[in-house]
C-alpha positions in Angstrom: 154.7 103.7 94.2 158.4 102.0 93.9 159.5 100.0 91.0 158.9 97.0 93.3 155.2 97.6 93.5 154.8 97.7 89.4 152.7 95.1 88.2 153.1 93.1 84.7 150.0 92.0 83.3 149.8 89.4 80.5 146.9 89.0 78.3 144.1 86.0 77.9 141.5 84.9 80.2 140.6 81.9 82.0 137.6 80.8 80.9 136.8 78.6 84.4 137.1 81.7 86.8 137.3 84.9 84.6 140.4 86.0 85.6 143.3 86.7 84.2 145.2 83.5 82.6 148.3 84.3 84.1 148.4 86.3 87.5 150.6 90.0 87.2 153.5 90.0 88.5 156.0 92.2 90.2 158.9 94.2 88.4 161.0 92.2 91.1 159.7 88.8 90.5 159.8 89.6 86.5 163.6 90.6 87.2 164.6 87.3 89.0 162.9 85.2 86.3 165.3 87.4 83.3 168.3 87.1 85.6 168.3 83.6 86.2 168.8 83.2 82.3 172.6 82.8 81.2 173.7 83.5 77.4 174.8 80.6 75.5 177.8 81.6 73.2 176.6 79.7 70.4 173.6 81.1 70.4 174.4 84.5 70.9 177.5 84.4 68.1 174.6 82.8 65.5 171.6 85.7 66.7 175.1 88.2 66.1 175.4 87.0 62.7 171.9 86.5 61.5 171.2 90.2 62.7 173.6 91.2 60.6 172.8 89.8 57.3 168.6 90.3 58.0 169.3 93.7 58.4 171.1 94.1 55.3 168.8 92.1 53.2 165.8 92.3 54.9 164.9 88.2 53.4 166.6 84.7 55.7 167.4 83.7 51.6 170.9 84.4 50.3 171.1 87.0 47.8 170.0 85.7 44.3 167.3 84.5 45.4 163.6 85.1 45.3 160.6 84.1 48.6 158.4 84.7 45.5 159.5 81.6 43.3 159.4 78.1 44.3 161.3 77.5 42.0 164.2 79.8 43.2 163.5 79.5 47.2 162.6 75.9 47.6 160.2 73.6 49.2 160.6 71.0 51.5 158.2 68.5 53.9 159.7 67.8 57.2 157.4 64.2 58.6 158.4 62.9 62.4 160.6 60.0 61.4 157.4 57.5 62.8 154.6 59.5 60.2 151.5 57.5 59.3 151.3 55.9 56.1 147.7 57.2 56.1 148.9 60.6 56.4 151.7 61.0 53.9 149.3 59.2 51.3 146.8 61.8 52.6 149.2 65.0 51.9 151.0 63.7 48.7 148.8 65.9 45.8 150.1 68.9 47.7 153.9 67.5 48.0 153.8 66.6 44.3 152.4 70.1 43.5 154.8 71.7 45.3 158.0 69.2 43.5 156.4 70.3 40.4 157.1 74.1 40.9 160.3 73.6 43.6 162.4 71.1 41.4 161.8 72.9 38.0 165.1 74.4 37.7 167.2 72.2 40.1 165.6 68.6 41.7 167.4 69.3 45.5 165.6 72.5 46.0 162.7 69.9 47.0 163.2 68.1 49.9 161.3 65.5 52.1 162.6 65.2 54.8 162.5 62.9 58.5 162.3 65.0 61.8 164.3 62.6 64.3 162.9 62.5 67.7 164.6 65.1 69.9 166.8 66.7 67.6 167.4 70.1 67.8 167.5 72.9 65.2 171.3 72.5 64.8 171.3 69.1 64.4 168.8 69.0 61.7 170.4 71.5 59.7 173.5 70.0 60.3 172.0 67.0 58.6 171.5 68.9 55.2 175.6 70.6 55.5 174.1 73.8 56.3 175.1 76.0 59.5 173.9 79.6 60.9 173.4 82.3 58.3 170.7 83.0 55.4 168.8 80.2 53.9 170.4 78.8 50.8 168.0 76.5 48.9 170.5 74.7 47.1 171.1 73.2 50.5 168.2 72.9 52.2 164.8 74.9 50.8 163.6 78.2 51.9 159.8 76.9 52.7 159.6 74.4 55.1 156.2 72.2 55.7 156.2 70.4 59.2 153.8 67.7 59.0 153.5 66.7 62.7 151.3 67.5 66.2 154.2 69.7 68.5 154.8 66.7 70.7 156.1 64.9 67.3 157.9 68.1 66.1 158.5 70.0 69.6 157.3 74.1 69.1 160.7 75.2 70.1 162.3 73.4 67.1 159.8 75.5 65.4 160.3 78.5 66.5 164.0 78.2 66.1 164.0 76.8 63.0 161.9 80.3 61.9 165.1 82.2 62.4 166.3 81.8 59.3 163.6 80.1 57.1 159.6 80.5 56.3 158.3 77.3 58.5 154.6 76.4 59.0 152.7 73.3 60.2 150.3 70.6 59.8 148.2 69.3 62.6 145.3 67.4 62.5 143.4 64.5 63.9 142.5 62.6 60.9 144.3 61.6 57.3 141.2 63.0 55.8 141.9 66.4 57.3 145.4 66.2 55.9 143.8 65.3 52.4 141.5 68.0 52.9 144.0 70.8 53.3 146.0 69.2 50.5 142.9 69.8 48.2 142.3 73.1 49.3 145.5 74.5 48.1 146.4 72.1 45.0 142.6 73.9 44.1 143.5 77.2 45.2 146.4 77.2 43.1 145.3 75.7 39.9 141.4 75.7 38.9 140.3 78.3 41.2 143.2 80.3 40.6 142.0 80.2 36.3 138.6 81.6 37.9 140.0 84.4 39.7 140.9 87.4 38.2 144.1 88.6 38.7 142.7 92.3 39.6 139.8 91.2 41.5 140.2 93.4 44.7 140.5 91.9 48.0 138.6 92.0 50.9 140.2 92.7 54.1 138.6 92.9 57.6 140.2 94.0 61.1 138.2 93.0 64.0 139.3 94.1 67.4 136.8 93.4 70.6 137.5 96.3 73.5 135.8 95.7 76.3 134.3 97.4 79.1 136.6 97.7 81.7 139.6 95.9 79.8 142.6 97.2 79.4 143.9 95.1 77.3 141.6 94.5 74.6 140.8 98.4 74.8 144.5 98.9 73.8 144.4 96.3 71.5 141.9 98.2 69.7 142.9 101.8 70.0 147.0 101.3 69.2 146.8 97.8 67.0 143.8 97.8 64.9 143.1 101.2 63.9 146.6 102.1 63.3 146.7 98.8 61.3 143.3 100.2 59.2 144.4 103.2 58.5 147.8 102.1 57.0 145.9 99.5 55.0 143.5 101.8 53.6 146.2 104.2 52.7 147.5 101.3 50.4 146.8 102.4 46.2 145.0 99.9 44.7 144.8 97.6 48.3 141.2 96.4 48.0 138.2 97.3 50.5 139.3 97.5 54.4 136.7 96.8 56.5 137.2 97.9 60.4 135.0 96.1 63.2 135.6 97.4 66.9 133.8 97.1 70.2 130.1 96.9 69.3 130.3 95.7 66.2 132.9 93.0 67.2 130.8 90.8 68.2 131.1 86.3 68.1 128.0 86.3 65.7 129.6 88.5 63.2 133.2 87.0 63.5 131.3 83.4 62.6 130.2 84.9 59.3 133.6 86.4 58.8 134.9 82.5 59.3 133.4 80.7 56.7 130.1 82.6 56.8 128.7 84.6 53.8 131.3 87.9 54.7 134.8 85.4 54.5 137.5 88.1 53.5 140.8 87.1 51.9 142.6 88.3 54.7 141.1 88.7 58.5 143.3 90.5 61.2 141.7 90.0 64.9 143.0 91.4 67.8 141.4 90.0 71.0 141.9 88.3 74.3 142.3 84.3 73.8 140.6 82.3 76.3 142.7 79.5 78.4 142.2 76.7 80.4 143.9 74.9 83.7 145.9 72.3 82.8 144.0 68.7 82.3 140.5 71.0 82.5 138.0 69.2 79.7 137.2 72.6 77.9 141.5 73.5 77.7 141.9 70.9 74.1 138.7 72.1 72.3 138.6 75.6 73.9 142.2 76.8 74.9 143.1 79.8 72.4 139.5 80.2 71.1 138.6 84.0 70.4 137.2 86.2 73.0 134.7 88.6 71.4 132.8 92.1 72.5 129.5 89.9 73.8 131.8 89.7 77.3 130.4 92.7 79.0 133.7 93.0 80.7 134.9 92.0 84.6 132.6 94.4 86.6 129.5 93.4 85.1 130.1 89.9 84.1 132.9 88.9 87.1 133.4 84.6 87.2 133.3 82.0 84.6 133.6 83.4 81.0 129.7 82.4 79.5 130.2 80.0 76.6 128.4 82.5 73.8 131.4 85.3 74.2 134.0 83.4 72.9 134.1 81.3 69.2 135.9 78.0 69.1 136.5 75.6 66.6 133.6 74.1 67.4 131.3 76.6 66.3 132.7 76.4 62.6 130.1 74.4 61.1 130.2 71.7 58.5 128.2 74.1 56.1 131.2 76.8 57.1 133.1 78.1 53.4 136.5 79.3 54.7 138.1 78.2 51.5 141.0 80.4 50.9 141.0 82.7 53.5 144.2 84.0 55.5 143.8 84.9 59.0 146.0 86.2 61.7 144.9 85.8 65.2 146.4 88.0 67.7 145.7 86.6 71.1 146.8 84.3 73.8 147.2 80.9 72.8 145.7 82.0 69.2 148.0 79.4 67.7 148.7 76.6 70.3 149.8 75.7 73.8 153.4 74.1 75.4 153.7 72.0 77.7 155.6 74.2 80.3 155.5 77.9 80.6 158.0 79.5 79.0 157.8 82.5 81.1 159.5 80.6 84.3 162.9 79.8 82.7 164.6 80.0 85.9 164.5 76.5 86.9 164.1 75.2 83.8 162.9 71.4 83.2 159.9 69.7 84.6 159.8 72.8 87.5 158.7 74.9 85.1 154.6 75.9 85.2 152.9 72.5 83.3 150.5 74.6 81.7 149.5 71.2 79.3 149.4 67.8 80.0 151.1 67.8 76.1 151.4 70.4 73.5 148.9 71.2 71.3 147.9 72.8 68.4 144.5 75.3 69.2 141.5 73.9 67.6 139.8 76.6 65.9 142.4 77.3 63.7 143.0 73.4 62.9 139.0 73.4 62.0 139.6 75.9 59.4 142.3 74.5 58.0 141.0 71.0 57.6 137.3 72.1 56.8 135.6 69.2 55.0 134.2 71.5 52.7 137.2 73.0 51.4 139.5 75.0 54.4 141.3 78.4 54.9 144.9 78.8 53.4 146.7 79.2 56.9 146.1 81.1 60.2 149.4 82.9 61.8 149.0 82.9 65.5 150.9 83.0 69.0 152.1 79.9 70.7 151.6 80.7 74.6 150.5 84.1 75.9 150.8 87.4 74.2 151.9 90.4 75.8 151.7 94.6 75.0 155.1 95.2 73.7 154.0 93.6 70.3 153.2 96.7 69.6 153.3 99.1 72.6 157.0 100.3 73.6 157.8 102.1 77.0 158.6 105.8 75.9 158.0 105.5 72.1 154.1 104.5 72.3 152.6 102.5 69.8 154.8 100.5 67.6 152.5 98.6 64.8 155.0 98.5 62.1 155.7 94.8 62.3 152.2 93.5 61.8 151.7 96.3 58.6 155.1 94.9 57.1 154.0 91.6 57.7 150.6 92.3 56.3 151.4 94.5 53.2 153.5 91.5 52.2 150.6 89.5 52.4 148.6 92.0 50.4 151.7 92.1 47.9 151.8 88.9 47.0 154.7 87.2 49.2 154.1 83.6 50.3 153.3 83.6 54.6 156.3 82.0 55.2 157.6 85.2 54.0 155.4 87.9 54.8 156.2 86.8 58.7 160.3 87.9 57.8 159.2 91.1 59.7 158.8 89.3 62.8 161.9 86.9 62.5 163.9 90.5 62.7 162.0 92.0 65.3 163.0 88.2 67.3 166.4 88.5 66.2 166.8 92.7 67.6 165.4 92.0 70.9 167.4 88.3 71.4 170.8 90.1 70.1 170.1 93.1 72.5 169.2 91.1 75.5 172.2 88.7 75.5 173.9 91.9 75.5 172.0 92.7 79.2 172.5 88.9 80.1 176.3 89.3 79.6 176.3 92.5 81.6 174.8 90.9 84.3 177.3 87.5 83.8 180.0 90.0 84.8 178.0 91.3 87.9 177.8 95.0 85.6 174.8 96.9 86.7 171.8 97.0 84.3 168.1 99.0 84.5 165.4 96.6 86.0 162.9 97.7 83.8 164.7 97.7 80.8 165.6 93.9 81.8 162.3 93.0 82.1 161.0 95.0 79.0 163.3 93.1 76.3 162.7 89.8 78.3 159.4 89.6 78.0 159.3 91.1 74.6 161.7 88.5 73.4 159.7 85.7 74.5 156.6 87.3 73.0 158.4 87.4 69.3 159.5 84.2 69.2 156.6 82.8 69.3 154.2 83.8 66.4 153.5 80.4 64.5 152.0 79.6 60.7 149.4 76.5 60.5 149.2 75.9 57.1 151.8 75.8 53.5 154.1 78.8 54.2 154.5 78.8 50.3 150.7 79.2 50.1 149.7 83.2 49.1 146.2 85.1 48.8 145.3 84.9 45.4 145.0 86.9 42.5 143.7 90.4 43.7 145.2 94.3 43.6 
């Protein structure tokens, strides 16, 4: 078999046929997608920079600073310039909380802030007197809340705007849910925080489906989550790691795991995320919903994915307790959904794939984040597909290290905004290394296919883990 004849395989499953979300493609067709990219100078002198200081401080802040103190870092609210009333009423305990602790030691590391319609990452900043380089919070703060559905605040802003500092997101349908959230953590952080103990251990679970006759989730399993379990548990002092795979990965016990009577602190899934055709009924509630081991697999189970292997949002019940819990979904779509496909740059604009009819935020993780009875903390997800070389690497096997940094930050006490840095340098390697390959090619200089292709797609896969939720919010207490 040529090079011509590989195939590239994404993850994620359409629910309406049972096959695969997005169809494999050829190294070729993969190649003419990368290629029809050109560098931007900007862009590439900013990634340049930014590269350079991350991996000298390994923090977006300046030195001086510290992700671990509001009051050092900053804290700031970012509403689309045309917010409801209803909703800023609806979030102000947790913005006066979070001026409380910000402003305590200077008043302008708090910020609220208006998103203006189209504006891009540059101009924003731009806006506060700030330009490429580590976050300094006596300009703009550190942790930045963006209070708006992606077609108010568009994902790319998001993602760009992650570069440098510790972004999450608010999305929901009602100002209730908004007030809801806002209680959660104001509680979290004051009288539930006097109840904890501060050496109370913490639960941790990794659940990872591998099913028959899937590659994917089978690696998933075998070269995410147990590499992932076994660094965890090596941790002195981490708290009790509990590993679910295949069997035992099932959608009965991942309900009990989200809000049911075993909640953990901090819940790591690794699975295929189920998607929908653009405009189909089940793509707004469904699209990014978790696909667990009950799927029996393509052989035995080929067409329409049954509706009791997958959990959504909707089966989150009213009598559900996620309150406090931190969760990072690993799957297609885990997070949210664009408009376009961001995978078919080549033409760019509206001939790009509509994979929406808008953008959305996924429901299940916006149901446990605005949980009437008290919600989770925040879910870190992927916007879009997810693809191997997260943590699989041609010639250099498995390559987990960026989801344990990420999650021993978690475990050691860093805000989410900040336990994600990990990821913002992984984004920053691969974009710096393949404007180097898009310059090559600019000047007709002869490059590998494969190794193209490879950074590509692996840059488009980085860029795109999201947090719902505070970034300044943290597990609490614990050892």
């Amino acid at each position: 078999m040529n090079d011509d004849d590989l195939e590239f395989t994404f993850n994620g499953l359409d629910g309406a046929t049972g096959a695969p979300l997005y169809p494999p493609a050829s190294l070729a067709e993969m190649e003419a997608l990368a290629r029809g990219l050109r560098p931007d100078p900007r862009q590439t002198a900013e990634v340049t920079a930014w590269r350079e200081e991350m991996t000298r401080t390994h923090l977006g802040l300046r030195e001086g600073f510290d992700a671990r103190d509001l009051a050092s870092s900053g804290w700031g609210v970012v509403f689309p310039a045309n917010a409801s009333p209803a909703v800023r009423e609806a979030l102000a305990p947790l913005v006066e909380h979070r001026r409380s602790q910000a402003a305590a030691r200077a008043e302008k590391r708090f910020r609220e802030i208006d998103y203006r319609p189209g504006e891009s990452k540059a101009d924003f900043l731009r806006r506060s007197g700030v330009g490429p380089g580590p976050a300094d919070p006596d300009r703009l703060p550190y942790y930045l809340l963006l209070a708006g559905n992606p077609e108010e605040i568009p994902w790319p802003f998001q993602h760009q705007l992650e570069v440098q500092y510790a972004v999450g997101r608010l999305c929901f349908d009602t100002p209730e849910e908004y007030a809801s959230y806002a209680r959660t953590v104001v509680d979290a952080e004051t009288t539930a925080a006097q109840r904890t103990p501060p050496d109370r251990p913490r639960k941790i679970t990794l659940f990872g489906a591998a099913n028959p006759d899937d590659r994917a989730t089978q690696l998933m399993a075998s070269h995410l989550v147990r590499p992932l379990a076994t660094a965890l548990s090596a941790l002195p002092g981490g708290g009790s790691v509990e590993t679910l795979l295949a069997e035992t990965a099932t959608r009965e016990r991942l309900a009990r795991l989200l809000g049911g009577e075993e909640t953990p602190d901090l819940l790591f899934t690794a699975t295929h995320g189920m998607g929908f055709p653009s405009g189909d009924p089940c793509q707004r509630a469904h699209q990014g919903a978790l696909l667990c081991h009950d799927w029996p697999g393509p052989r035995t189970a080929p067409g329409p994915i049954a509706r009791d292997c997958y959990l959504s949002g909707d089966d989150v019940a009213d009598g559900a307790r996620p309150g406090g819990l931190i969760s990072f979904f690993y799957a297609c779509h885990g997070m949210g959904t664009p408009e376009r496909d961001a995978y078919a740059q080549r033409s760019g604009g509206a001939d790009r794939r509509l994979l929406a009819p808008q953008p959305f935020v996924a429901r299940l993780p916006r149901r446990l984040l605005g949980h009437p009875a008290g919600g989770a903390l925040a879910v870190i997800g992927h916007v879009e597909r997810t693809w191997g070389y997260s943590f699989l690497w041609d010639g250099a096997g498995e390559q987990p290290q960026v989801f344990e940094d990420s999650l021993k930050r978690l475990l050691d006490g860093y805000p989410v905004g900040a336990a994600l840095e990990p990821f913002a340098l992984r984004f920053g390697e691969l974009a710096a290394d393949l404007t180097a390959l898009l310059e090559k090619i600019s000047f007709d200089e002869p490059v590998d296919p494969r190794e193209l292709v490879r950074l590509w797609t692996a840059h488009n896969d980085a860029r795109a883990y999201a947090v719902l939720g505070d970034p300044a919010v943290r597990l609490p207490g614990g050892r």
